[in-house]
Phi, psi and omega in degrees: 000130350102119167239110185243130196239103174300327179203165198205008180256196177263173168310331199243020175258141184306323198243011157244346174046189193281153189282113184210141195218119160269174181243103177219127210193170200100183207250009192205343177074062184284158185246154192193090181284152170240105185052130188239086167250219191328296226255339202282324185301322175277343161285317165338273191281033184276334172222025165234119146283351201243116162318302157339322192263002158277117176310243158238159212248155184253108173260137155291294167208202210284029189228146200317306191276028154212020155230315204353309170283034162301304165316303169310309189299302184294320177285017177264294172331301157349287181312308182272030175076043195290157169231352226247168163249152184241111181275148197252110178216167212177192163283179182275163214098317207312305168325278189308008200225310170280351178281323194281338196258325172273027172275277191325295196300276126313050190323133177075005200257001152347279230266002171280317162314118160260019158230168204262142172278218183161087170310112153234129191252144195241142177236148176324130190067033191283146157212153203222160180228122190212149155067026199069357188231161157273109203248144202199118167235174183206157188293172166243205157262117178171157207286346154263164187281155199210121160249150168250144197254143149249132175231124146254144197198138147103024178093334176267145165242169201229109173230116168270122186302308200063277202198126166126153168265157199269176207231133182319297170305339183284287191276025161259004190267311175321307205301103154117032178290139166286323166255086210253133184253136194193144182292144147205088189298323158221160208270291168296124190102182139259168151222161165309149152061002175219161157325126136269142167330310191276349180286301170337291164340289206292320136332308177275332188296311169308309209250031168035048155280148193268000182211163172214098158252155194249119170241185168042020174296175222256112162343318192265348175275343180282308190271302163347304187247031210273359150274340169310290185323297184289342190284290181333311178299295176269024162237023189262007196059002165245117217267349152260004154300135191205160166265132183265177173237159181290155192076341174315130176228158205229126180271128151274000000 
């Protein structure tokens, strides 16, 4: 399994764009975006050449930065002749909330697509067998309803946080993952509804993952606090934790 991290920041930060993570993994090298927001179609495509070759996107839940780019993203596909159908899964709502943002963007160009959306809409505690994977979610805490995904394949997992702090069920969903990808929205502190570094922390500990990566902190807090960040980091005891960077790729 293959972790390609396109983006690793929050909605407003400039230099890391938003955190969208590709997957590609099976016995056939299924491709899998996990959140598509602002920033995610031209990194997407800056390295896909093929229409064909993303299975299927993931919305964890409903904020600009992480479906915003949908459009962009079907109407891309669209331009190169994509034919394949592509699933789409996410929370409930999920049809309604991309026909409405592909309303908004492109009026009419719905009826224009020559491959199939293919809706799977998912509720806290769903699991699905899709796409080379086993897909298996749960809720987080956070001001839109939020699932967090666990996917596994190839002898290997994946667990993505999406947004939001975790939850009992999100980190009994974590446990004994080779990868846990998870929001630690401040470094110092709390916000309502996201993740701190040290809850993160902590979270990966319980739940005997073998990598930890920290995504989506709050920009001004990664250079604010970026002496914080590193003592925390190396006093945390976990020897596969890290900040990926965008473009970054992780082998399991």
């Amino acid at each position: 399994m293959k972790v390609h991290f396109l983006g690793v920041g929050e909605a407003c930060d400039p230099e890391r764009f938003n955190t969208s993570i590709l997957v590609v993994g099976g016995s056939k090298n299924h491709y899998i975006l996990l959140d598509c927001g602002f920033t995610t179609p031209h990194r997407y495509f800056a390295d896909c050449f093929d229409p064909d070759q993303l299975e299927a996107l993931w919305i964890s839940h409903f904020h600009g930065d992480h479906f915003f780019g949908v459009p962009l993203l079907l109407l891309r596909f669209w331009e190169m002749g994509r034919v394949k159908p592509l699933l789409l899964a996410g929370p409930n709502g999920l049809r309604e909330k991309i026909e409405m943002a592909l309303d908004l963007a492109y009026p009419s160009f719905l009826g224009k697509l020559q491959y199939a959306l293919e809706y799977r809409e998912l509720e806290d505690g769903d699991s699905f067998q899709g796409a080379g994977f086993l897909w298996q979610v749960a809720a987080t805490e956070h001001s839109q309803p939020c699932l967090a995904l666990r996917l596994n394949g190839d002898g290997k997992s994946i667990f993505y946080g999406g947004d939001g702090r975790s939850t009992a069920g999100s980190a009994n969903l974590a446990k004994g993952c080779t990868l846990m990808v998870h929001e630690a929205y401040r470094v110092a502190g709390q916000t309502a509804n996201h993740g701190s570094l040290a809850e993160c922390l902590d979270v990966a500990r319980q739940a005997g993952c073998e990598k930890l990566a920290i995504v989506h902190i709050a920009h001004y807090e990664r250079e604010r606090e970026s002496g914080a960040l590193r003592r925390l980091l190396g006093e945390s005891g976990l020897p596969g934790v890290f900040l990926p960077e965008p473009g970054e790729s992780l082998e399991l």
